[in-house]
Structures are given as structure tokens and as C-alpha cells.
C-alpha positions in Angstrom: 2.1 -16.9 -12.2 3.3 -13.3 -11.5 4.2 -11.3 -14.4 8.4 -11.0 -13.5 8.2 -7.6 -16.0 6.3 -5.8 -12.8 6.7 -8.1 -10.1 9.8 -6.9 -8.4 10.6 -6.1 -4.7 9.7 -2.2 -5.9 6.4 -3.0 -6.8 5.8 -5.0 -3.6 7.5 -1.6 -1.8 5.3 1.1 -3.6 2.3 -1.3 -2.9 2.5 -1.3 0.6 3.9 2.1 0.7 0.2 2.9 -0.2 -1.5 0.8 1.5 0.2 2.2 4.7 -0.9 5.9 3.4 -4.4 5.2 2.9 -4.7 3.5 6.8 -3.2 0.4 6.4 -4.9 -3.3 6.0 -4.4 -6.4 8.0 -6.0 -8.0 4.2 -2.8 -6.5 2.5 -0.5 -7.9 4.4 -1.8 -11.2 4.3 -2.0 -11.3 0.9 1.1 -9.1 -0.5 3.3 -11.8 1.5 1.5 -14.5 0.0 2.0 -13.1 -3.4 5.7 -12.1 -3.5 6.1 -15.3 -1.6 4.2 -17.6 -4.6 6.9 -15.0 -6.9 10.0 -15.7 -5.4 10.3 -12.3 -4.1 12.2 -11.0 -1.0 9.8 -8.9 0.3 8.7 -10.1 4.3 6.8 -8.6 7.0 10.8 -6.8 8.1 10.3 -4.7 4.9 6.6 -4.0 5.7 7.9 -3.2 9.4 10.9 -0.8 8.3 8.0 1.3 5.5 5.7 1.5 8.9 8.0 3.3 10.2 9.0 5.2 7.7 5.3 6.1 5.8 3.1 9.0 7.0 -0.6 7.8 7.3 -2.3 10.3 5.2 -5.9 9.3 5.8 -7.9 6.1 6.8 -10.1 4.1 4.1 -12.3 1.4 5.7 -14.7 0.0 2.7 -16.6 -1.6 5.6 -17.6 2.0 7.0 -19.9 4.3 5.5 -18.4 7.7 6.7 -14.6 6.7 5.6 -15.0 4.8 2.0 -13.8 5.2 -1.0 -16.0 7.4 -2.9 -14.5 10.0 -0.1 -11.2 9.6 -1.4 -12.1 10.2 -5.0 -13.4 13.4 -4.1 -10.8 14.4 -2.4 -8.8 13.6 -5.3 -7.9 10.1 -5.6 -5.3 8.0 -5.3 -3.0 10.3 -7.4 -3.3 13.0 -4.9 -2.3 10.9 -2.3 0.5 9.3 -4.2 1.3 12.7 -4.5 1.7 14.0 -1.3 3.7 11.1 -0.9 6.3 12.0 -3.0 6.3 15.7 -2.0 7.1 14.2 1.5 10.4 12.3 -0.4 
């Protein structure tokens, strides 16, 4: 079971909302449905649709490549940094 003290339609927005920021995953969407579905939570693919359109890409992470991973996003400051560009874009 979810925690209900985190899991909230917020949570399931500022996931995906960073997801979408870091490049997007076709894994994330498959499985943050499945979870706020399993939690009773009204969050669909409409939701995920209308932050698409609304979240700037800010660079592309794909674990499966070596010259895009991870590790390059730490350097470059993490996942705070990006969060934070984020909400200097509002």
C-alpha cells in the first residue's frame, strides 16, 4: 500500500513534472499510472498530457547510453539544480 501521508495527486504531479524535465520515460509512465491507480489517485495519462505541454525539457538522461547517464547529471549539479531551474521557470 501507498503511504496516503505522501501519496497525493501533487506528488504524482511533481513526479512526472521531473521526469518530463530530465527527457521523459515511456517506464514512468507505465508505472506512475499503475501506482496512483493501485492508490486510488486521480492522476491519468490527461494530467501527464496537459504537464507535457506545459514542462520545459531541460536535458535528456538515458541510463541505457553512456554519453547521456546519470553520473553527467550529478556533475552538472544534480537533481536539485534541475528542480531548480524548474521553479525559476514558475
Amino acid at each position: 500500500a501507498l503511504p496516503r501521508s505522501i501519496a497525493s495527486k501533487g506528488a504524482f504531479e511533481n513526479a512526472m513534472t521531473l521526469d518530463i524535465a530530465m527527457g521523459g520515460s515511456t517506464n514512468t509512465v507505465l508505472h506512475i499510472l499503475a501506482a496512483a491507480h493501485e492508490g486510488q489517485i486521480d492522476f491519468d495519462q490527461d494530467d501527464i498530457d496537459a504537464l507535457s505541454r506545459k514542462v520545459p525539457v531541460l536535458c535528456k538522461v538515458a541510463p541505457a547510453k553512456a554519453d547521456v547517464h546519470m553520473e553527467d547529471v550529478h556533475r552538472a549539479g544534480g537533481i536539485m539544480a534541475i528542480l531548480g531551474q524548474l521553479d525559476n521557470a514558475g
